[in-house]
N, C-alpha and C positions, 0 to 999 in steps of 0.2 A: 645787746639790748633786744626783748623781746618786742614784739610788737603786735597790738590788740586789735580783737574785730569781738564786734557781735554773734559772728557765726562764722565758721569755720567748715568747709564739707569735702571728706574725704572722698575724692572721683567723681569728675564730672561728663558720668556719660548721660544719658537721656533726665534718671530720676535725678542726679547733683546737679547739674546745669540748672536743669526747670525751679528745682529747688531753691537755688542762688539765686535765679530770677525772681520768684514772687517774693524772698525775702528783701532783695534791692526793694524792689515795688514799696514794702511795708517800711524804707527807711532805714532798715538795716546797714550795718558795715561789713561785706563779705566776700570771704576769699574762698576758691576752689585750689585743691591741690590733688593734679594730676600729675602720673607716671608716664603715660601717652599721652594721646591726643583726647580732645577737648572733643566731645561726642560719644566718646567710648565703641562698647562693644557695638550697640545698636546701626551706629555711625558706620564705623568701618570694618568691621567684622559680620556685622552679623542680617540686622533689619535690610537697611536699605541698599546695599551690594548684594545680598543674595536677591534682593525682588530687583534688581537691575537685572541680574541674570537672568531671573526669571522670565522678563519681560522680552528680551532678546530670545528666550527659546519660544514663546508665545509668538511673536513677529514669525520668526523664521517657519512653525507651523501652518502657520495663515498664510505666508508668502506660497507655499508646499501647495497647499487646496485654495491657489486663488485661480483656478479655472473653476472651480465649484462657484464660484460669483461671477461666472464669467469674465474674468480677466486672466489673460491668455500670459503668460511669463515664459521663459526659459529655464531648465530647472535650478533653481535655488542655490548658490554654495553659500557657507559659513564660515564666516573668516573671528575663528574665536579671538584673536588677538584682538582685532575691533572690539568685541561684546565687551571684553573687559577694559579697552581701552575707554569707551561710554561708561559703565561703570563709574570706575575710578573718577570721571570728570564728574558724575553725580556727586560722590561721595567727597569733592574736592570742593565743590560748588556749596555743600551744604556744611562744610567744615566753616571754608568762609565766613558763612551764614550764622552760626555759633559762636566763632570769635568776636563777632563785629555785637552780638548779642552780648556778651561781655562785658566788650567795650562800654556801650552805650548801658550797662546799668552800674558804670563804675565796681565793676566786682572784679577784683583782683587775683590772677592766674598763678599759681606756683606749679611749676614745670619739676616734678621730682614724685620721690618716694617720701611719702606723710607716713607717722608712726606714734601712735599715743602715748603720751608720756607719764608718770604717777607723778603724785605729790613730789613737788620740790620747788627751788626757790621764787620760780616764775607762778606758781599760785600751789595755795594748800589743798586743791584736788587732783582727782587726774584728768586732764583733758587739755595740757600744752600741744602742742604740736610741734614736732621736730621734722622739716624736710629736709631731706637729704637729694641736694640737686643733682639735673640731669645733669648740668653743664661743669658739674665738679666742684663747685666753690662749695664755699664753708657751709655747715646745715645752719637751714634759719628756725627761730624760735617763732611761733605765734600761739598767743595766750587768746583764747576766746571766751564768751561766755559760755555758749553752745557750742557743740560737734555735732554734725551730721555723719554718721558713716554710712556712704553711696558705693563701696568698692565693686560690686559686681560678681561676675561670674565667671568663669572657664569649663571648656567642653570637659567631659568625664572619659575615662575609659575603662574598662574592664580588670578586675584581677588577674595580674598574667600578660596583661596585654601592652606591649612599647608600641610608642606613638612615633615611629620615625621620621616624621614627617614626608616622607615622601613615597611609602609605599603604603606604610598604613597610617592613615592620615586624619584630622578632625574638618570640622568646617573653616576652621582660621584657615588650613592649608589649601582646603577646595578652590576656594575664591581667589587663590592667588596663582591658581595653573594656570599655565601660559599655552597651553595646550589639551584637547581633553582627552583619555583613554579611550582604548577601544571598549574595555566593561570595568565594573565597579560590583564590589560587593557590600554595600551597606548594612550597617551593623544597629539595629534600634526602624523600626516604623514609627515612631512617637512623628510629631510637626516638622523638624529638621528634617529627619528621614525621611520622609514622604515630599518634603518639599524636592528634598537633590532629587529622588529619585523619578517625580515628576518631570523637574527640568531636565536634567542629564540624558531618560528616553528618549525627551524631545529634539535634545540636540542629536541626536544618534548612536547614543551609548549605550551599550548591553548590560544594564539592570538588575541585578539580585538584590532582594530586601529581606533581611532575616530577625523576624519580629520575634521575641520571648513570648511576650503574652499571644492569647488566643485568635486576636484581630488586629490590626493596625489600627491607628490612631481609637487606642485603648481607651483616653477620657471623653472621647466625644462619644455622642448616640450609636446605640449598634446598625440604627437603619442607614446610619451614615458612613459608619468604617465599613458594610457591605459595599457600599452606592462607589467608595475609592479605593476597594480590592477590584470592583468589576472595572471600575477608567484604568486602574494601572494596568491590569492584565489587556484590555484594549490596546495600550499603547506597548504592549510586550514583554514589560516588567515581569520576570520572575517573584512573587511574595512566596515565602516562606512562614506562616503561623509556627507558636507553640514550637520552636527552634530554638534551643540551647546552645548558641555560640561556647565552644571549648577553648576560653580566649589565651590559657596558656599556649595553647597549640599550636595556634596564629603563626605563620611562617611564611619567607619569603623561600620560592622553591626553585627560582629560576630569576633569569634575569626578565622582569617587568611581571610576575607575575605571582601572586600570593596565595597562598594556598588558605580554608577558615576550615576547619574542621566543626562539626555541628551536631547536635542530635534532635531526630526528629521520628515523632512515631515509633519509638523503641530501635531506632539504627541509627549507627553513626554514619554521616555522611561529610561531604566535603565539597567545597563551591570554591572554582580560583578566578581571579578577574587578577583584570593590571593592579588594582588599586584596592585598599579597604578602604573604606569610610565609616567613620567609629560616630555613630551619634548616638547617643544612651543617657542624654539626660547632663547637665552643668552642674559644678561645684562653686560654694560661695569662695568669693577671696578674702578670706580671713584671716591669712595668714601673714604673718611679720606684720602687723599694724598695732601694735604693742595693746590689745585686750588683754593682757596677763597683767597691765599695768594697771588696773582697773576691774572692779568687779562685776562687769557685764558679761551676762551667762550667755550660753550656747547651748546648745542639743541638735545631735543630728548633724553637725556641722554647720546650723548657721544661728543668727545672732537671734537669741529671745526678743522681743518688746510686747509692751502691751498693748488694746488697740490704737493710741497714739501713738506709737512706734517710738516710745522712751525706751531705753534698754534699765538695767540697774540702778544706772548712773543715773540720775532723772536728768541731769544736760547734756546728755548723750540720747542724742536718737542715731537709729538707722531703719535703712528703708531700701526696697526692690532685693537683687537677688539674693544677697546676704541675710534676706528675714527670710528663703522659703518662700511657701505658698504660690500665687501664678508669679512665673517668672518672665513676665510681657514688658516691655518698656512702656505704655500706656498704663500699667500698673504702677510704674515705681515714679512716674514724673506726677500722678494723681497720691501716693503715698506723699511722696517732698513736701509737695503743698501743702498737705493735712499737717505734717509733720513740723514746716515752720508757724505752721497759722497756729499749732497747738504752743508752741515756744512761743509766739505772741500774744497770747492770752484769747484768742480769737474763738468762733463757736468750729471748732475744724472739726470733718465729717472725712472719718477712715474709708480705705475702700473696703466695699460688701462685695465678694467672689460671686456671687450668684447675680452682680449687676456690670460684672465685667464682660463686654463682648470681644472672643477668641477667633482667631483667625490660621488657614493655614490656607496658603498661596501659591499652594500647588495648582495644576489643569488636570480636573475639574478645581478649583475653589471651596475652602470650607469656610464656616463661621457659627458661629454660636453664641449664646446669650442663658442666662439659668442653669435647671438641672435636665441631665437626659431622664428620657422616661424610664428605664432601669432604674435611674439613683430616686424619682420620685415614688416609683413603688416600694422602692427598700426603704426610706422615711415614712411608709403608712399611708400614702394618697392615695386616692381613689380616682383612677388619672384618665382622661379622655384626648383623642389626640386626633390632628387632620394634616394629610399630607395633601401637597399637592405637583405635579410634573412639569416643570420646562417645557416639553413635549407640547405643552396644551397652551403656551405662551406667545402669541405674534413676535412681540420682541424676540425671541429667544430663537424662531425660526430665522429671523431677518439678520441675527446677528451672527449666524451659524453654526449655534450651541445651544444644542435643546436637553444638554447631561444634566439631573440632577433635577431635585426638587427641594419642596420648604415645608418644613414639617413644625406644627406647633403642640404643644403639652400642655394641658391645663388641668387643674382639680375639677372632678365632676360637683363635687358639692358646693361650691364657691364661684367657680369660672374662673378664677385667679390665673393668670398668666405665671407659668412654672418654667417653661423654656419656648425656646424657639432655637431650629436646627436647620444649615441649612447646607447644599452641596450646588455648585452649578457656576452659571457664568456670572463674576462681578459680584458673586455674593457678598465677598469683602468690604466691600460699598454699599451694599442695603444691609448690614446686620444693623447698623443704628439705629434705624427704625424702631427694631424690636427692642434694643438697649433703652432707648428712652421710653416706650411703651412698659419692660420693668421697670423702669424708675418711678415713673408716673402711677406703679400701680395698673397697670392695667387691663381690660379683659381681653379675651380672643377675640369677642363681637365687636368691642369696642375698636380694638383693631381693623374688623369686617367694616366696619362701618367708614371708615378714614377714603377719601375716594381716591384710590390710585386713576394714576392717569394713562390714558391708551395712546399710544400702545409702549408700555415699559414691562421690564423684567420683574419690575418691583408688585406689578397685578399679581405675580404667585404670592406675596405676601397675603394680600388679600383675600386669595382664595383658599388658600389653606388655612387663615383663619375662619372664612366661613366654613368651611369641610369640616372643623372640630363640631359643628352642629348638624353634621350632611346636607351643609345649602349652597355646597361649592357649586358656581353659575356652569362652567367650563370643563367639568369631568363627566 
């Protein structure tokens, strides 16, 4: 006997969960089927255990220059088993925290592998669901009206290149070392890469970063992929630009130690550390979840929808890293919600990519909001812009990070607020600012005018708004 719900959402890691949430909210009858765990990648792979780490290599730096504040210590050890054992109870505390969310909205867990089913006798379309349980027993039937597909993403790798997990490795396997190498050679500068390679320096590990394209963190502004080529190389990191990783090549040459073969500048060259680390970018999981059963298209490898995130199927939606485009978890749990309010008949409002605020959690800190001033000249603006320095921030001296500054973008003809870019400390935590300042519509001055309060970090907002008109107080 099959058994019915209103909605049905395959994986519930950040966007499925959130998604089953507003839908309980609206009355709904609904069930999540997961393979893992209730959280997904963002949970336990990937969000919040890598900023556990991170946070632990932040502490342990601070601990390092705390006679810089006059507090006198002993020098420092790092007992990496701790850092992960803190970790892990993060990420245990906040699983909890999800299931009990569950609970409390009567939405129903299926612990297994979902698989969409076509036409047959449990209804004349496709969109049954057949789990195939973790715990072995028989596959169960659920007939919904809707389907959500939430499956998600896995790290990519290179043509040529085997993931052994243990010498040349992704980010799943990073987080789970129980000890850390003496060096690493990282493979991709994009957000992942830049984050390890931030944290991993700081813990004391010898750093090679070997980026394809021309600069590291490629989508963000170029004054900003300078501003964290100059922190990494401070902190010691080898970058490597415009480096063609030879991924067939990729070889272990010795015990613990891996040989990348590369080319750079017309020569091929070669980098060995204990370890690889492959970050290049995630693949959607779309695979075995029976799409063949069903005529919802794909390109690229992942699932078509339109801006309601219907696929084909008009009761088939999917949403976050299987549609493409930014693949943030603050994207796909803001997707979910559009996507059941649209199943509800409700006024649901898609997310706009130029109203997403980006974050990368490296030391220094990135974050960002709109287009970089590159992508505004290539659209035809006519573009005015004001930076402003850490350097010149009380907060920033008292906090003992004055790296980095905040840089705004605006159409000369309009004053329209086009971006905002930022690098430094905590920036992670003031890009909202600016994210609702796009939402709102609104100008640089307008901005200029909002009275930060002294003494905070958040004054370079400020004043680099006023700088887009040269009336920064403080420069």
């Amino acid at each position: 006997m099959a058994l019915e719900y209103d909605l049905v959402i395959l994986g519930a890691g950040t966007g499925g969960y959130v998604a089953a949430i507003r839908a309980a909210q609206l009355g709904k009858k609904v069930a999540v089927v997961e393979k893992e765990k209730l959280g997904g990648t963002c949970l336990h792979k990937g969000c919040i255990p890598s900023k556990a780490l991170l946070r632990s290599a932040e502490v342990y730096q601070t601990v390092k220059k705390s006679n810089d504040f006059g507090v006198e210590t002993s020098e420092p050890g790092l007992n990496f088993l701790k850092v992960q054992e803190r970790k892990n109870q993060i990420v245990d505390q906040l699983y909890k925290g999800v299931r009990h969310l569950m609970k409390k909205g009567k939405i129903d867990v299926y612990e297994g592998h979902g698989r969409i089913l076509g036409p047959s006798i449990f209804s004349p379309s496709p969109g049954t669901i057949s789990v195939e349980n973790n715990d072995g027993s028989d596959n169960v039937m659920i007939v919904p009206k809707n389907v959500l597909i939430a499956t998600g993403s896995k790290p990519k790798s290179l043509p040529g290149l085997e993931i052994d997990h243990e010498n040349v490795i992704t980010s799943d396997e990073a987080l789970q070392m129980e000890e850390l190498p003496s060096s690493v050679s990282i493979i991709g500068g994009g957000v992942i890469g830049i984050e390890w390679a931030s944290m991993l320096a700081d813990f004391g590990v010898e750093v090679t970063v070997l980026e394809y394209e021309p600069r590291v963190l490629p989508l963000e502004d170029e004054d900003i992929s300078k501003e964290m080529l100059r922190a990494l190389k401070k902190k010691g990191v080898k970058v490597l630009t415009n480096a063609k990783v030879l991924s067939d090549q990729v070889k272990v040459v010795s015990e613990g130690q891996v040989e990348v073969p590369y080319e750079h500048k017309g020569e091929t060259k070669k980098a060995e550390a204990n370890k690889v680390l492959v970050s290049v970018g995630r693949s959607a999981n779309i695979e075995d979840i029976g799409l063949q059963n069903t005529d919802i298209k794909t390109d690229k490898g992942v699932i078509v929808t339109n801006e309601f995130y219907q696929t084909k199927e008009s009761h088939i939606y999917a949403i976050g890293d299987v549609i493409g485009g930014l693949q943030l978890a603050h994207v796909a749990s803001h997707e979910g919600i559009a996507a059941v309010e649209h199943m509800d008949g409700l006024d649901a409002h898609p997310v706009d990519p130029d109203m997403v605020a980006k974050c990368t959690y490296s030391s220094p800190e990135v974050a960002s909001v709109g287009i970089t001033e590159q992508a505004a000249k290539e659209k035809g603006y006519d573009v005015k812009t004001g930076t402003f320095s850490f350097k010149a921030i009380g907060k920033a001296l008292v906090y003992g990070d004055t790296s980095g500054f905040v840089k705004f973008v605006s159409d000369k003809k309009t004053d329209d607020l086009l971006g905002v870019h930022m690098i430094g400390p905590h920036v992670t935590d003031m890009i909202s600012e600016a994210a609702v300042a796009k939402l709102l519509d609104a100008t640089h001055w307008e901005v200029a005018e909002t009275i930060h309060p002294h003494p905070s970090l958040s004054e370079a907002i400020g004043e680099a708004a006023l700088a887009v008109d040269g009336k920064a107080i403080h420069s």
